[in-house]
N, C-alpha and C positions, 0 to 999 in steps of 0.2 A: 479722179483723185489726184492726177499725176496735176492738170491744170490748179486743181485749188493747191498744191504746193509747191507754185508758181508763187503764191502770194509773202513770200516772203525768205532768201537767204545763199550755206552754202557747206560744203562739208569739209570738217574738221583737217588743216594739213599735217602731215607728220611733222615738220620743223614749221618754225614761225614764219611767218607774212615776211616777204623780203621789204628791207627798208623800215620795220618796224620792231620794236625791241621792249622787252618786259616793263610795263609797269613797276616801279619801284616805293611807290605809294599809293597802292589799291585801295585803301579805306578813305584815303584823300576822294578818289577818282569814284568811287563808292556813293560814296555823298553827294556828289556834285550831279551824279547822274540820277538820284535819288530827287534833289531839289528841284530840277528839271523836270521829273517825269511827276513831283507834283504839283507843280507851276503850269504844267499844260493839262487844260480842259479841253481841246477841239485843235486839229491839223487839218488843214489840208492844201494839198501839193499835187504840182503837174510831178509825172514821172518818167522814165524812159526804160524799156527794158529789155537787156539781151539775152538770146537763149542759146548755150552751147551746146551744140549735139556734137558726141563725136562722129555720127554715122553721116553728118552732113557738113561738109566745106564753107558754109553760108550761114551766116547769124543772123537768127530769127528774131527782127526788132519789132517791137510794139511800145506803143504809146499810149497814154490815157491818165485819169485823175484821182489821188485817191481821197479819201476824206476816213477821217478815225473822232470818234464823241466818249469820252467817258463815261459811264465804265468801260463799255466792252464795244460801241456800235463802228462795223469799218463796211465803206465802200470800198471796193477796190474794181474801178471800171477803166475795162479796154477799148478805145477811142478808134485806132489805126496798128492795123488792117482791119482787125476782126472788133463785131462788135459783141462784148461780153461781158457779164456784169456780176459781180459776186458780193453781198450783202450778209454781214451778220449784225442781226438784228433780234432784240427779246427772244433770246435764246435758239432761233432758227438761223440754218445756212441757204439762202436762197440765192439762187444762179438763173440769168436770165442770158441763152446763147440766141441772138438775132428776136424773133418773135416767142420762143418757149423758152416756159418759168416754169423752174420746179423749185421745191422746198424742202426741205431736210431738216427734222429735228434735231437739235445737238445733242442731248442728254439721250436718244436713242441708239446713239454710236457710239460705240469707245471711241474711234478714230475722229470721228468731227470733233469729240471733245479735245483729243490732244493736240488736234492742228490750232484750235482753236486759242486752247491754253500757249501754244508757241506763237500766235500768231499778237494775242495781248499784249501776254509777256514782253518780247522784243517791242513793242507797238510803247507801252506803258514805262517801262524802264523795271519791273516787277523780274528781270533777273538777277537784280542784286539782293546776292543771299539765300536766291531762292533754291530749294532743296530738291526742284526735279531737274535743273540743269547744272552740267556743270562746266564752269568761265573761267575764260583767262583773259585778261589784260594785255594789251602793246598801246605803244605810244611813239606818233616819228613825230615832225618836225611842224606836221599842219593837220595830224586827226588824231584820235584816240581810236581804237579798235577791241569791239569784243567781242571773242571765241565764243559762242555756247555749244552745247552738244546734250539733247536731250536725252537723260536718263532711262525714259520707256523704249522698252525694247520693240515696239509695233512700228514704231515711230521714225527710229534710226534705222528701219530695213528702206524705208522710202527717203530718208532726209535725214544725211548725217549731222549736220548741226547748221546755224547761222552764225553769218560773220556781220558787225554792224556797225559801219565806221562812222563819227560824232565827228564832227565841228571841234576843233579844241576850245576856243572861244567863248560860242553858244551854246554846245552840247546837243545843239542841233543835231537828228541823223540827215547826213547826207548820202548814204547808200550801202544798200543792204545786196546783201550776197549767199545764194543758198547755191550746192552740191548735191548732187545725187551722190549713192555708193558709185562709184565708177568714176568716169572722168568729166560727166556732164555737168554743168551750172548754169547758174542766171543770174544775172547779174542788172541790179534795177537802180536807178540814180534817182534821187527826186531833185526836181528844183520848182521857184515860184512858190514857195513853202509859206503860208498862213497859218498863225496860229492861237486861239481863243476868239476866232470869231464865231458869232453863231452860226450854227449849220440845225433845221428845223427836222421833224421828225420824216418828213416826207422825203429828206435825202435816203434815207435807210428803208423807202418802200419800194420793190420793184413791183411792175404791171408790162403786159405782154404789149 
């Protein structure tokens, strides 16, 4: 569980992101993120990602690709060191670590479902307005950034919310940030970012 909520973020700080200062036109920033999220049909991006532990001095990097299809289909595979692969696809979570695949219905979990719902969400731009999280807006000099903090209470003992900072520009994300309760995060940057090209249904299939 703790690996698939690796796939995306970061938890909620008591003051604001240093360097970054309230939105003063949300509905503007609303919109924009909105048009975006329905102007993209297909992403996909190299990515980079760190993992802070506080019990350990040394930052756990991994690298790999991810790929997201409208409505809901996302690879998210781990290249270097390990090789690991996590697929939601026609409503299953299938995880593929080195030679073994297992599969997981979503609609038989509460919990797959919520990860999943957070993992869209942020994915799609479907947290504006949306009524199980709740966002706040900043804005510095060269991103836009947004708070969320998921409303279910299963959800927030494991992942206090994501952080998800846009391109001012292109409204691009360029790096998503999740928190554990405590001091630990992850922190994952993408770059090499494509976006509405086709990606066929066979990216979305794992085999051992």
């Amino acid at each position: 569980m703790l690996i698939l909520l690796l796939m995306l973020a970061v938890i909620l700080a008591a003051q604001q992101p240093e360097s970054f200062l309230p939105v003063t036109d949300t509905a503007a920033l609303k919109a924009a993120i909105q048009r975006m999220s329905d102007e993209t049909q297909t992403i996909q991006s190299d990515f980079t990602q760190e993992k802070h532990l506080t019990m350990l001095e040394e930052v756990l990097v991994s690298e790999g690709r991810f790929l997201f299809r409208k409505p809901n289909d996302v690879r998210w595979e781990y290249l270097s060191p390990i090789d690991y692969t996590i697929v939601i696809f026609k409503g299953k979570f299938t995880i593929r670590d080195g030679e073994k695949v297992k599969e997981f219905d979503i609609g038989s979990n509460a919990m797959f479902q919520q990860i999943n719902k957070m993992i869209v969400t942020a994915i799609r731009g479907d947290f504006v307005d949306n009524p199980d999280f709740e966002s706040a807006f900043f804005v510095n000099e060269k991103q836009y950034l947004v708070m969320l903090k998921s409303l279910n209470n299963q959800v927030a003992k494991m992942l206090s919310g994501i952080e998800i900072f846009f391109n001012m520009d292109s409204f691009a994300v360029e790096r998503v940030r999740f928190v554990e309760p405590g001091e630990d995060y992850t922190n994952i940057v993408f770059k090499n970012r494509r976006v509405n090209a086709d990606i066929p249904d066979n990216q979305f299939e794992l085999n051992p």
